[in-house]
Phi, psi and omega in degrees: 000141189300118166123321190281300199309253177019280191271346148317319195332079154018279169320308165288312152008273195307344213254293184314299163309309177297341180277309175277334161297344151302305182297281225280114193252321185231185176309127143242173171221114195223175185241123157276129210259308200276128172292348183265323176273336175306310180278020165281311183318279192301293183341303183252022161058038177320305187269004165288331194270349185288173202280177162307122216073326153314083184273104236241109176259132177285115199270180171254066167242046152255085193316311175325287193320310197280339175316109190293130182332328185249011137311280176316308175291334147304328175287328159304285193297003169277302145305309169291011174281135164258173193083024155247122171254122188243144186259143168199178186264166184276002206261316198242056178247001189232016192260155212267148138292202159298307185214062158161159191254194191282331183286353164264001169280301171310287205302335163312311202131017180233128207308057175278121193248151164249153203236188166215015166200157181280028145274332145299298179350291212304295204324308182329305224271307183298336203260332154248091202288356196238015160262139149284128172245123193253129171241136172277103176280078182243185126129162156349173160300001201254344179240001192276319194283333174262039112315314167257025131281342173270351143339284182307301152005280172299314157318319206256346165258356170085024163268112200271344193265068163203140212224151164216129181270105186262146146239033188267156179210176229206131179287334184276337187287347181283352189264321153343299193271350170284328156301356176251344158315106161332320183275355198302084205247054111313080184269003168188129176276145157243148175310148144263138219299298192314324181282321175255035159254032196232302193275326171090197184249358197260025146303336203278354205264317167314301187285320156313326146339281193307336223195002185029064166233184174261158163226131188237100226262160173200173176285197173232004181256140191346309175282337175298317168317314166295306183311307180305322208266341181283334174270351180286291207300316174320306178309304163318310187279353171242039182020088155222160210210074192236157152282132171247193197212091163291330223214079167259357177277004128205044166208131129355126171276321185287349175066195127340091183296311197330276205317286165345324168250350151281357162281256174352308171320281259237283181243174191215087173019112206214182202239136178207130168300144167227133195310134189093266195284297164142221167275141181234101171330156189349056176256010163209199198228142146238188188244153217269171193333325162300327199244010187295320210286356183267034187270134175257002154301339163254002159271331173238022158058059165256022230248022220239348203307110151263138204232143182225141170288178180291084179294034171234324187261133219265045187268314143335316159288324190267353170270030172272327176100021182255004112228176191245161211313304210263035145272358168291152153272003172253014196273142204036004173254279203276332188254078160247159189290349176279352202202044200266136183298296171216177204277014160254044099283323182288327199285119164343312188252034205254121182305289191334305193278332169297312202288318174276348147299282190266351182230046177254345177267005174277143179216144175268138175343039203310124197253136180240096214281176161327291187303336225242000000 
């Protein structure tokens, strides 16, 4: 496929890396925003090759991960009705509730499918007229326009039996709130591609302003990575603070107008918990008064649900970026992905699950000098 051989390239890999370790006189520190660039990182041991000081802090750009628990649990209590069918991507069938996931709401008896777009939902939702069809609407800007086309959908053919259980939430108020975090050691992001090939960039230049860091929009294959972080670094030794657009080979600075106005249709801007982290101000979307009656939080009246979290599991610091996975002390013993404590161990794009897929068999080296 065009693109993967191509930005893999070894040669350049090495051309790149030799280029930031030029660059680079002091310590940085920057965030990969996206859970998909995080596991490129870990994966390909991106941050093992940077120079020394040089730091890859792991962002909370996992939809899965941020989704908040009395989310999850509405989504529980929702599925288990009967004469309900509830739809989801599959990722988010193992993610823990308070106390059981969606696959023990199915092993139970209750019609939980997994789908790969809410527009099978909607087909579901025509094929069974005497079900509620619920579809879990979570994740970023980047999932969000075919949700609220599939919204739009239902409105405009009159299938009144289909729902959306909404979550989405939105990148830039988070970088907001990790820059306004007292603990906070970020000095520069690079962005995801994916989200601002939907949204476009001209969110970023304000918070690059507001908060004097680069934000560096980028890919996900090894050299968009390199690439991204040589210009983080670049920016930086020269205290400068610009948005730049690495990944013009699919993103826009105007972005998707469509996509941008069935968003604008459809939804509408809300104060949204983020798992881990807390409220973050207008940092999601629900849907907005027109398209209210397909909310299935006022529809199956769930919207009262209160939830207290794991007081073992530290998944809130690392998606804050204030350790790393396996400084938890439940990260490969109590917490695994067959057994996971919270949803960055579950999630695909999930720091907890990249750090126990590629670095849990790692111990460190004991070097042994002449003398010893």
């Amino acid at each position: 496929m065009k693109y993967l051989e191509e930005f893999s390239d070894p040669v350049l890999a090495r051309k790149l890396v030799d280029q930031i370790h030029a660059t680079a006189t002091k310590p940085w520190a920057m965030m990969e925003v996206c859970g998909g660039q995080t596991h490129t990182i870990v994966r390909h041991g991106i941050d093992q090759l940077l120079p020394d000081g040089v730091e890859m802090i792991h962002g909370p750009g996992c939809p899965v991960c941020v989704t908040p628990l009395e989310i999850i649990d509405k989504a529980l209590e929702i599925a288990a009705q009967p004469d309900v069918i509830f739809c989801s991507f599959g990722d988010m069938l193992r993610v823990p509730g308070s106390g059981r996931d969606l696959f023990r709401i199915k092993s139970q008896g209750g019609d939980v499918r997994v789908v790969y777009s809410p527009l099978d939902a909607l087909r579901l939702a025509q094929q069974n007229p005497d079900k509620q069809v619920v579809f879990f609407g979570i994740g970023f800007e980047t999932t969000a326009p075919p949700n609220a086309m599939t919204v739009y959908q239902a409105k405009k053919l009159g299938i009144p039996n289909f729902s959306l259980l909404v979550s989405h939430v939105r990148v830039p108020p988070a970088i907001e709130a990790i820059m306004q975090s007292p603990s906070c050691r970020v000095q520069g992001f690079l962005a995801a591609g994916h989200v601002c090939s939907v949204m476009g960039t001209t969110e970023y230049p304000p918070l690059a302003d507001k908060y004097g860091v680069p934000i560096v929009v980028t890919g996900f294959e090894p050299l968009d990575i390199l690439a991204g972080i040589l210009r983080t670094v670049t920016q930086l030794e020269k205290g400068e603070h610009v948005v730049e657009n690495a990944y013009r080979r699919a993103v826009r600075d105007e972005g998707n107008p469509a996509a941008i106005a069935m968003l604008a249709d459809v939804f509408e801007s809300t104060d949204r918990a983020w798992r881990g982290i807390g409220m973050i101000p207008q940092s999601g979307w629900r849907l907005s008064e027109r398209y209210r009656e397909y909310d299935a939080e006022y529809r199956f009246q769930v919207r009262d649900i209160a939830t207290e979290e794991s007081t073992v599991c530290r998944s809130g610091e690392v998606l804050q970026g204030l350790i790393k996975p396996h400084e938890c002390s439940a990260f490969g013993t109590i917490c695994t992905p067959r057994n996971p404590l919270g949803a960055t161990m579950v999630s695909s794009e999930g720091a907890c699950a990249a750090y126990y897929l590629y670095r849990r068999l790692q111990t460190p080296v004991e070097v042994v000098t002449s003398g010893g």
